[in-house]
C-alpha positions in Angstrom: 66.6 103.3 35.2 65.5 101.6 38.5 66.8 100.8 41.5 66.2 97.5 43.2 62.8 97.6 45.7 63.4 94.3 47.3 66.8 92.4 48.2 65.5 89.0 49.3 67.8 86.5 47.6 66.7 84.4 44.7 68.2 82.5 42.1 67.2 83.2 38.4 66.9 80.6 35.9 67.0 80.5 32.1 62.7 80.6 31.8 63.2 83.8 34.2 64.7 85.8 31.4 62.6 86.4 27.8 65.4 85.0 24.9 67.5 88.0 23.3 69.4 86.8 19.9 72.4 89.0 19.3 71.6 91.7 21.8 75.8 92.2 22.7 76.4 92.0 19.1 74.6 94.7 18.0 75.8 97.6 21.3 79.0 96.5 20.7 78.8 97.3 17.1 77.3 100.7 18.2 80.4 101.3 20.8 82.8 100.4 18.1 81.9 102.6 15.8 81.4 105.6 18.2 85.3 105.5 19.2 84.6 104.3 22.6 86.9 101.7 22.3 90.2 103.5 21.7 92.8 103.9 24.2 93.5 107.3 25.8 96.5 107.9 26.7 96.0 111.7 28.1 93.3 110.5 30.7 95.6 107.6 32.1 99.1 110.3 32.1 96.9 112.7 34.0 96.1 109.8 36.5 99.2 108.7 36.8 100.8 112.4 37.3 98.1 113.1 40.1 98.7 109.8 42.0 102.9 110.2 42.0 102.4 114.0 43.1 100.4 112.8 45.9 102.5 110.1 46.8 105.4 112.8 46.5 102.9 115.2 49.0 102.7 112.1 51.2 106.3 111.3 51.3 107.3 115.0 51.8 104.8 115.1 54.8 106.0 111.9 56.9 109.6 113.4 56.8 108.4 116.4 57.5 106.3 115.4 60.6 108.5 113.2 62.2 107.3 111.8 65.4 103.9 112.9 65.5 100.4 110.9 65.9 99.4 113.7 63.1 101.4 111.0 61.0 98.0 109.1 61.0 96.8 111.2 58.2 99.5 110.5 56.2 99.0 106.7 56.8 95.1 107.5 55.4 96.3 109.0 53.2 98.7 106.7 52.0 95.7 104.1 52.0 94.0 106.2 49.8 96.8 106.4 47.0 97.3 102.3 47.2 93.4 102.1 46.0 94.0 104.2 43.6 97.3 102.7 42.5 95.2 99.4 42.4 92.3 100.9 40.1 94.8 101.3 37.9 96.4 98.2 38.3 92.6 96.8 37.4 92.3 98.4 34.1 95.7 97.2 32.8 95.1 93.9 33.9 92.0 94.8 31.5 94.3 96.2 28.4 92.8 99.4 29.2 95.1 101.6 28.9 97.9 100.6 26.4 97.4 99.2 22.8 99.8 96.2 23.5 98.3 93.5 25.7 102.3 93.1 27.1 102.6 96.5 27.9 99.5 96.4 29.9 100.4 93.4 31.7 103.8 94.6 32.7 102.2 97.8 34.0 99.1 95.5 36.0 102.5 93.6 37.4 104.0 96.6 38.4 101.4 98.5 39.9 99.8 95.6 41.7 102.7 94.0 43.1 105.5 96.2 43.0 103.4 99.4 44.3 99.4 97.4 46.0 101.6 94.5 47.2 99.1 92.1 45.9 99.6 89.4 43.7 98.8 89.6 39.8 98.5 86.4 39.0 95.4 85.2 42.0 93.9 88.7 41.0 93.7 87.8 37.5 92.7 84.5 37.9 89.8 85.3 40.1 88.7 88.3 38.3 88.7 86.4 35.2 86.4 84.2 36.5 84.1 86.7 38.2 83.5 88.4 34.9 82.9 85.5 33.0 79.9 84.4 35.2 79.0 87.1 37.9 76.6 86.2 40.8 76.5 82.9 39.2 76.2 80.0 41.9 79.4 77.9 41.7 81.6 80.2 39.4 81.5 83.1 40.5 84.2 83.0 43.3 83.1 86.6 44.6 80.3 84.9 46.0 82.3 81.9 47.6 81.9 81.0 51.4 84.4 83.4 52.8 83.7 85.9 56.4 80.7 87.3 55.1 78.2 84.5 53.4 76.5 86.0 50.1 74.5 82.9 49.7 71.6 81.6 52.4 72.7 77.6 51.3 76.0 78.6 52.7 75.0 81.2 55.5 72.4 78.2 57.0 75.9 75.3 57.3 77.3 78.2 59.6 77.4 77.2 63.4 79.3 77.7 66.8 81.0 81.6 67.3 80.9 82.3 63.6 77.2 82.4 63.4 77.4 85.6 65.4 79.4 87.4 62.8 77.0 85.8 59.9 73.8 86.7 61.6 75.0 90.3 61.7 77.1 90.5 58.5 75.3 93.2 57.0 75.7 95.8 59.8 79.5 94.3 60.5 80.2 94.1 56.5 81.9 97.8 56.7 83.6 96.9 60.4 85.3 94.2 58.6 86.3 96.0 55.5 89.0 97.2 58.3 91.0 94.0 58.2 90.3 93.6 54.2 93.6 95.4 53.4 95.8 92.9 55.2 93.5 89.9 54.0 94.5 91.2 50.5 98.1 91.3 51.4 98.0 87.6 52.9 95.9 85.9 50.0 98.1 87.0 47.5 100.8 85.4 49.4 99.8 82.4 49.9 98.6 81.7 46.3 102.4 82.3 45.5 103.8 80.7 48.2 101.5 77.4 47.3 104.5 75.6 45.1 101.0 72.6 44.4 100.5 74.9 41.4 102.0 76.2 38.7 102.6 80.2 38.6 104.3 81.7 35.3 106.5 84.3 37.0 106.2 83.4 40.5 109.6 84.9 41.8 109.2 88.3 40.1 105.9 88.8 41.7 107.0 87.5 44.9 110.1 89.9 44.8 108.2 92.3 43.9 105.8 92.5 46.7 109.2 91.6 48.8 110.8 95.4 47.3 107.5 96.8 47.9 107.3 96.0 51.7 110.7 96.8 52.4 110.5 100.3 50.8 106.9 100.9 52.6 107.6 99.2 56.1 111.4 99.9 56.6 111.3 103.9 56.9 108.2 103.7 58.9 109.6 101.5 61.4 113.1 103.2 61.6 111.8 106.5 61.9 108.5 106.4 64.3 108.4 105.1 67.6 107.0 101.1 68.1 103.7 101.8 68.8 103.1 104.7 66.2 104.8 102.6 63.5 101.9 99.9 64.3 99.4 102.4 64.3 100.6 103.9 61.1 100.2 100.7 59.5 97.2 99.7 60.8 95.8 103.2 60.0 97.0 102.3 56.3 95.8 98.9 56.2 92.3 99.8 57.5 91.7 102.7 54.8 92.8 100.7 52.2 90.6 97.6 52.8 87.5 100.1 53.5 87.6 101.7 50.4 89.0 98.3 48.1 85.7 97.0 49.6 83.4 100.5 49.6 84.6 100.5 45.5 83.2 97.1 44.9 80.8 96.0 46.8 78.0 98.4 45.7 78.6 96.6 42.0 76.8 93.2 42.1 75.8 92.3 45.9 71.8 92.7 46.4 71.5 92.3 42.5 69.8 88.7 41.1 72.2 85.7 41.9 72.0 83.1 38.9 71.2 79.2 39.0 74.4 77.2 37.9 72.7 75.2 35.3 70.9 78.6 34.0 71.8 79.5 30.0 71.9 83.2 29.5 73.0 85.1 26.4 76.1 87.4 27.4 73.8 91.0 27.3 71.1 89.5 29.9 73.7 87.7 31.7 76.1 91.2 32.7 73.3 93.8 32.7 71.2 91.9 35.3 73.7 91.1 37.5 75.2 94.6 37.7 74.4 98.0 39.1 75.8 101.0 38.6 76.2 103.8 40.7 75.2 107.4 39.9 76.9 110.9 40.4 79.1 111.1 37.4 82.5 112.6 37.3 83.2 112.3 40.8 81.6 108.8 41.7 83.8 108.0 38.6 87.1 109.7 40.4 86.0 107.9 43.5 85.2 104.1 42.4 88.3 104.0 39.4 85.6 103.9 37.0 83.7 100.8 38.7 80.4 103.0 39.4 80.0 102.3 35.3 80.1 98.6 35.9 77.6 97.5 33.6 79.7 99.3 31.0 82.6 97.9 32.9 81.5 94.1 32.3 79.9 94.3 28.8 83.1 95.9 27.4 86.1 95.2 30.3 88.6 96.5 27.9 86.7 100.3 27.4 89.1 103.3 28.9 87.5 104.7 32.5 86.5 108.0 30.7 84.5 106.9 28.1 82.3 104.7 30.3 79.8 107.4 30.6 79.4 107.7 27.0 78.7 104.2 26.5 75.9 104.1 29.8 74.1 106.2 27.1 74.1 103.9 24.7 73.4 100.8 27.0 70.4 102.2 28.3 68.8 103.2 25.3 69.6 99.5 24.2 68.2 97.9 27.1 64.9 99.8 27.0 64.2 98.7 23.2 65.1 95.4 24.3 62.7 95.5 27.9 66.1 94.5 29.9 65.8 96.4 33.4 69.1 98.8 33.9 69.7 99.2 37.4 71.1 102.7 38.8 71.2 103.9 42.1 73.2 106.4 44.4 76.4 105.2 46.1 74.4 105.6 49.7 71.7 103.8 48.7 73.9 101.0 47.3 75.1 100.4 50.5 71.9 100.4 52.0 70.9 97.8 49.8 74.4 95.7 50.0 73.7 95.5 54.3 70.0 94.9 53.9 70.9 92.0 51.5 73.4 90.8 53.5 71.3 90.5 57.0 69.0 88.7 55.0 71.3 86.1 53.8 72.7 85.8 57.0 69.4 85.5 58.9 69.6 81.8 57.9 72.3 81.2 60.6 70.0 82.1 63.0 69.5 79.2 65.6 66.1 77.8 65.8 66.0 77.5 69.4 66.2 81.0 69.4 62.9 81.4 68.9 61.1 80.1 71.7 57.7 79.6 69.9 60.1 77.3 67.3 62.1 75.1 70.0 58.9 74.5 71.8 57.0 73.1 69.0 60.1 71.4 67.4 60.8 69.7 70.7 57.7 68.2 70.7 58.0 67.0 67.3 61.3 65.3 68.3 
């Protein structure tokens, strides 16, 4: 296992990467027949039981508080349970956890807009995409201009007031992760409220996120004061987009980003680009499952407790095939997401900055 030493950005081509014929065919033949693909239905019950009890605690505590600032901790709290609500969500949008693919996208609908108030259908389609190509230039929209640039071809267009924020991304990634909650909330929104494009089931997910605001904002504004109600909200919203964000970005940012016109076999393509995050059961309690995600994107469909079986099985396979298997703890992770990031970001800098630079390309002028 290895962790990566150096985080400058580069872009890997099809000569980078030695040729591997049917490497996915055979693990996956290897995971098949070890039972790691079968559903498991216990796991996901005991999930489900542990989320509603704590949404029950939480409930039980707001009345029971009243008008208190101590109501704070139930809005973390709360913030907490919607990111778990939306790991869930994840794997059935993923067939995880049922045997029928309709049973798992009812459940991904309900979850993520009815409980998450985020929309199913941009979700899917993005996700979709990132698995299909991740860190691949052009395709992968998880690495699309956005606030934070996560390439140095877009981070070097950025000018004016937003270059402060890019030059400093890395250290102001997790600051912004604050407002990631209610950027969630408002994406989702406007893919469903853009009537340009077609949307199968467009009014049940926007009624569905409509129910799930009025049953989460109306109590909390009837029964705290103004200001606390705000404050219990943004307290909500803030945990939430922290630990959305804290759960994926560890995953693929900092690992190699991949030239558009680069051909890679499906094994090369999803190991390289992923990193997984150790400490076992409780990283895996933590991240939904997602600190296994080279498991995750090899075999999207694989139950969240079986992932740590099949890491067993993928490394072995990538050391007879000389494929590097990256692994590193969630700290360090984040280390290496900021470092990355400042890097990228250093190509907004100004030139004129530097005084050495503006005096000789003055005179060059």
């Amino acid at each position: 296992m290895s962790t990566l030493g150096a985080v400058r950005q580069t872009y890997a081509r099809k000569e980078d990467f030695p040729p591997i014929t049917q490497a996915y065919t055979k693990v996956s033949q290897v995971v098949r027949e070890t039972g790691l693909l079968d559903r498991a239905p216990w796991f996901y019950i005991l999930v489900g039981t542990a989320i509603a009890l704590g949404f029950g605690g939480a409930i039980t505590g707001f009345i029971l508080l009243g008008d208190s600032w101590f109501q704070l901790l139930i809005a973390a709290a709360l913030g907490i349970l919607f990111t778990q609500v939306a790991f869930l969500s994840h794997e059935a949008a993923h067939r995880t956890i049922f045997t029928s693919g309709k049973a798992n996208d009812l459940l991904a609908l309900i979850l993520g807009n009815g409980i998450v108030g985020m929309s199913r259908d941009w979700w899917g389609s993005k996700h979709t995409r990132h698995h299909a190509n991740p860190n691949r230039v052009g395709k992968d929209p998880d690495i699309e201009i956005d606030t934070i640039r996560f390439l140095e071809e877009d981070a070097v267009k950025v000018h004016g007031a937003m270059s402060f924020i890019t030059r400093r991304q890395g250290w102001l990634f997790f600051p912004l992760l604050t407002l990631e909650g209610l950027n969630l909330h408002y994406i989702g929104l406007r893919h469903l409220l853009d009537f340009r494009q077609p949307i199968k089931g467009r009014w049940l997910e926007l009624g569905l996120i409509a129910l799930r605001f009025a049953v989460v904002l109306t109590p909390i504004f009837v029964f705290l004061p103004l200001g606390m109600a705000f404050a219990f909200l943004g307290v909500q919203l803030a945990v939430f987009g922290v630990y959305m964000g804290a759960a994926f970005a560890p995953n693929h940012k900092g690992m190699p980003i991949i030239d558009a016109d680069a051909k890679l076999d499906f094994f090369t393509k999803q190991v390289r680009t992923s990193r997984n995050v150790s400490g076992g059961w409780w990283a895996t309690w933590l991240m939904g499952g997602l600190n296994y995600q080279i498991e995750h994107h090899l075999f999207p469909s694989m139950p969240r407790p079986h992932l740590a079986q099949a890491r067993e099985i993928v490394i072995e396979h990538c050391k007879t095939l000389d494929v590097p298997y990256t692994e590193t703890t969630l700290l360090k992770s984040y280390g290496i997401v900021i470092r990355y990031l400042n890097e990228v970001g250093l190509a907004a800098r100004d030139p004129f900055e530097c005084g050495i630079v503006a005096k000789f390309r003055t005179k060059g002028v």
